[in-house]
N, C-alpha and C positions, 0 to 999 in steps of 0.2 A: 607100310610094308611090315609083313612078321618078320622080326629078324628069326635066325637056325636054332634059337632055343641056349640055357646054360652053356658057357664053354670058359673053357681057362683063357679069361679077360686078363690083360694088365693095364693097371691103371699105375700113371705115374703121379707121388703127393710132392708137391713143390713147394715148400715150406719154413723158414729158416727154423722156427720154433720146436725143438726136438719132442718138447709135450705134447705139442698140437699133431705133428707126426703119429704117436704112438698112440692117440684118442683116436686118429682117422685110422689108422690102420687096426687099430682092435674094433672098432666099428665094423668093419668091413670084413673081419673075420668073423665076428659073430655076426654075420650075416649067413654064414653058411654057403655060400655060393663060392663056386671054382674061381676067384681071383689070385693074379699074382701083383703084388704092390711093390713097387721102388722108391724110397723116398730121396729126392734130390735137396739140396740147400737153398737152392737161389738159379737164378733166369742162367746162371753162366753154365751152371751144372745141368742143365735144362738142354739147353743150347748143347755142348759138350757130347750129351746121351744123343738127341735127335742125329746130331752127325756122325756118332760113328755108325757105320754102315754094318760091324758085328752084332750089334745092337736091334733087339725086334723093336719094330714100331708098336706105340701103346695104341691101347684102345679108345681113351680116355685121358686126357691128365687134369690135376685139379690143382690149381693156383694160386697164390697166397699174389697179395700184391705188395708189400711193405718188407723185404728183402734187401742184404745189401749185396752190393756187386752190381748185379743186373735185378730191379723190380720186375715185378708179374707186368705191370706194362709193358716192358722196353720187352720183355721175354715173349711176351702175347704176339708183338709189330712183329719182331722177325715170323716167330711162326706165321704168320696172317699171311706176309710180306713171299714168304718163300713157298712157291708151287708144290713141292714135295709133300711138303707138314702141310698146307692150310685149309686141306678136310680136317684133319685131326679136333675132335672135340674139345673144345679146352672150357671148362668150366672153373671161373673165378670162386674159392674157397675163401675169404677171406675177414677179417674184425672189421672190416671199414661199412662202415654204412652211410657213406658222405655221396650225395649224386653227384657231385663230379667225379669220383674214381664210377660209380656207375655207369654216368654219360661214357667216359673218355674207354671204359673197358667195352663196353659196348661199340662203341665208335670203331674200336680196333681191331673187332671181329668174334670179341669170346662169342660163346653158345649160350652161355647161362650167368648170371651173377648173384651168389648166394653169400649172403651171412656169418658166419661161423655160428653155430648154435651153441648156447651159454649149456646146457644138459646133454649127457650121454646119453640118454636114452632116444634125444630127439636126430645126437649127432646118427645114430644106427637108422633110424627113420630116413634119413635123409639120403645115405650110401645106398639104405635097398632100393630107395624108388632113383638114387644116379645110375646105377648098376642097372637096373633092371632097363631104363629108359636106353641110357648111352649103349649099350653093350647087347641087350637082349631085343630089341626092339627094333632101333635105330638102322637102316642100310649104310654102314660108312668102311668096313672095310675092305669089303670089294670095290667101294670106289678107290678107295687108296690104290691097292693091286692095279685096278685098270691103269689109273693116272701114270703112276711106278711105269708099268709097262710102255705107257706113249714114250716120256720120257728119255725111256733109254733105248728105245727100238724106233722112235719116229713116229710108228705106224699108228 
């Protein structure tokens, strides 16, 4: 399915690493596309955003696994685990390239499990075609909406 074309995407970066924050997120500006980005710390600050209900749902969020508090695992299970969030695209961002964090993030439900890219140029490469994939393409937030709606109406 075509997704509706550009639109103010928010994608949320779950990251403890402030650097690695500020490389995803200037990525993602020089992209030139209508995004808005939230950088969280860790799965708790994750969790925290998803429940308050003043809080728009993201488009997207991209995952670091190696966090303290709560890991991008434990933060992955609940979203998987909980009916509200577990359309929500979560794409694993992360240094690990070990197949057990592969296996077990896969096992858990993420969408995607990517690398962290060692160049900025390739990290930009990699936001246009997330961006464009999850957000421009993808039919998920009108499922969200539908689900939302069962939810609280029954119907």
């Amino acid at each position: 399915m075509q997704g509706n074309g550009p639109r103010n995407a928010l994608v949320l970066v779950v990251d403890d690493d402030p650097d690695d924050q500020e490389m995803i997120i200037m990525a993602m500006e020089e992209c030139k596309l209508p995004t808005r980005v939230i950088a969280l710390t860790d799965g708790e600050e994750l969790i925290d955003y998803l429940q308050d209900v003043s809080k728009a749902i993201p488009d997207m969020i991209l995952l670091d696994i190696n966090m303290p508090r709560m890991n991008g695992h434990e933060a992955l299970k609940f979203i998987k685990e909980h009916e509200q969030y577990k359309t929500l695209p979560v794409v694993m961002l992360t240094t690990s390239k070990a197949q057990t964090d592969v296996i077990k993030s896969y096992q858990l439900g993420c969408n995607s499990f990517i690398s962290k890219p060692l160049l900025y140029p390739t990290l930009v490469d990699l936001m246009n075609m997330l961006r464009e994939y999850w957000v421009e393409t993808v039919e998920h937030a009108e499922i969200q909406r539908i689900i939302d709606h069962h939810l609280t109406t029954g119907q």
